[in-house]
C-alpha positions as CSV (number, residue, x, y, z in Angstrom):
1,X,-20.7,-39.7,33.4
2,X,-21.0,-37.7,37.1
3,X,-17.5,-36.6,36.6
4,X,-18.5,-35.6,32.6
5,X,-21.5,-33.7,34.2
6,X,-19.4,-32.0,37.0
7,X,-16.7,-30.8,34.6
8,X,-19.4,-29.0,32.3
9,X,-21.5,-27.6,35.2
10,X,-17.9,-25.9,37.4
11,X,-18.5,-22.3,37.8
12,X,-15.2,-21.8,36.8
13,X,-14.9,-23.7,33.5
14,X,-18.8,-21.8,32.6
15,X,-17.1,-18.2,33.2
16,X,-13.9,-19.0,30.9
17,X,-15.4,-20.2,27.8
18,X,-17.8,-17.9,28.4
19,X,-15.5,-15.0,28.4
20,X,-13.2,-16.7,25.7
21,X,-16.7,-16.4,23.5
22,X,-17.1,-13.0,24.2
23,X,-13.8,-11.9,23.7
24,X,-13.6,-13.7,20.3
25,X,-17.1,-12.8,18.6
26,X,-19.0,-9.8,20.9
27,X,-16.3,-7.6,22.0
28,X,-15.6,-4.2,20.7
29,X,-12.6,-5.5,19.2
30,X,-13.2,-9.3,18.4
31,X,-11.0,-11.3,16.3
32,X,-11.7,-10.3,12.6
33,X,-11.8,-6.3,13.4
34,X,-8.2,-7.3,14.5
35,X,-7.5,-9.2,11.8
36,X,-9.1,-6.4,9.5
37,X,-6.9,-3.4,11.1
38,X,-3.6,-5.7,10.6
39,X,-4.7,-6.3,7.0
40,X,-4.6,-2.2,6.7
41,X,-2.0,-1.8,8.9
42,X,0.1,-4.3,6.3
43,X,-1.0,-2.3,3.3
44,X,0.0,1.7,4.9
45,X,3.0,-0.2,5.4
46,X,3.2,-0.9,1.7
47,X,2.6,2.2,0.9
48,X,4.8,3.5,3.3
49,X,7.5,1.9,1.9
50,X,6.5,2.7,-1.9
51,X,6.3,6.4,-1.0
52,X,9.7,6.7,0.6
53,X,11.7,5.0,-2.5
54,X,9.8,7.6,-4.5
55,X,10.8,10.1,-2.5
56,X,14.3,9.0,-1.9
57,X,14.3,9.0,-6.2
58,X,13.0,12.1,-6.4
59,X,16.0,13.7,-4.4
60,X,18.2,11.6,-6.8
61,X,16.4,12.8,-9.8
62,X,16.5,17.1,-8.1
63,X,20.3,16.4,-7.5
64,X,21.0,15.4,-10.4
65,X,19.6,18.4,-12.0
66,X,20.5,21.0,-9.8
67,X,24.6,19.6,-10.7
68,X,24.7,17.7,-14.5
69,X,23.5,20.1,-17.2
70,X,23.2,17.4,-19.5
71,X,20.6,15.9,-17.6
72,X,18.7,19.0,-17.0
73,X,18.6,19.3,-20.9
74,X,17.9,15.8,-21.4
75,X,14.4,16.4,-18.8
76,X,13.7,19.2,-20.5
77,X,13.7,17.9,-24.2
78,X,12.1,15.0,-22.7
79,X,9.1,16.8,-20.5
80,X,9.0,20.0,-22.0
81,X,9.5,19.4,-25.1
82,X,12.1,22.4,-25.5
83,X,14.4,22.4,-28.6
84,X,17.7,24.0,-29.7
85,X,18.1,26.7,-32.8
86,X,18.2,24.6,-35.9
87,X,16.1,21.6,-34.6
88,X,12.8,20.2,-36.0
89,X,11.0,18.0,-33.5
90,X,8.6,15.6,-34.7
91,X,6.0,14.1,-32.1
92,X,4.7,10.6,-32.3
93,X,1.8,9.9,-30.8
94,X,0.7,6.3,-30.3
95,X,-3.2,6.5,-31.6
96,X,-5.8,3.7,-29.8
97,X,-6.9,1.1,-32.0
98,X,-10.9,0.1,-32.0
99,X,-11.9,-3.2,-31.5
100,X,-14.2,-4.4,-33.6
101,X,-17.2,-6.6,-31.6
């Protein structure tokens, strides 16, 4: 029981888990800010990462216009809505259905 007692009450042992108490809950930047900025560090990474295959399509998608006419005609029908001489276009619009309560 003296050596019990002795272990609890060295100077030494006091200042550790005292500063390991700190450092965990009372610091500036305890453990769940850190675990909070790795959790948004994880999702810019995510988005990082989304962003440049976007981009890296969109340079796919501009070279391919700039050299096959074929698809430049195609986005234009398709976003523009542009017809040749001679053409009828009809437009289909999906219309939202009501749901009765």
């Amino acid at each position: 029981m003296k050596k019990f007692a002795s272990i609890i009450t060295n100077k030494y042992l006091i200042a550790i888990c005292f500063f390991i108490v700190w450092m965990l809950f009372f610091d500036q930047r305890d453990v769940f800010y850190v675990m909070e900025q790795r959790q948004k560090l994880k999702e810019l990474e995510h988005k990082k990462h989304y962003y440049e295959t976007e981009i890296e399509k969109a340079k796919k998608d501009l070279s391919d216009l700039q050299n096959n006419p074929d698809a430049l005609e195609k986005f234009a029908r398709e976003h523009y809505i542009m017809k040749r001489d001679g053409e009828d276009i009809y437009i289909i619009e999906q219309s939202k259905e009501i749901s009765k309560k």
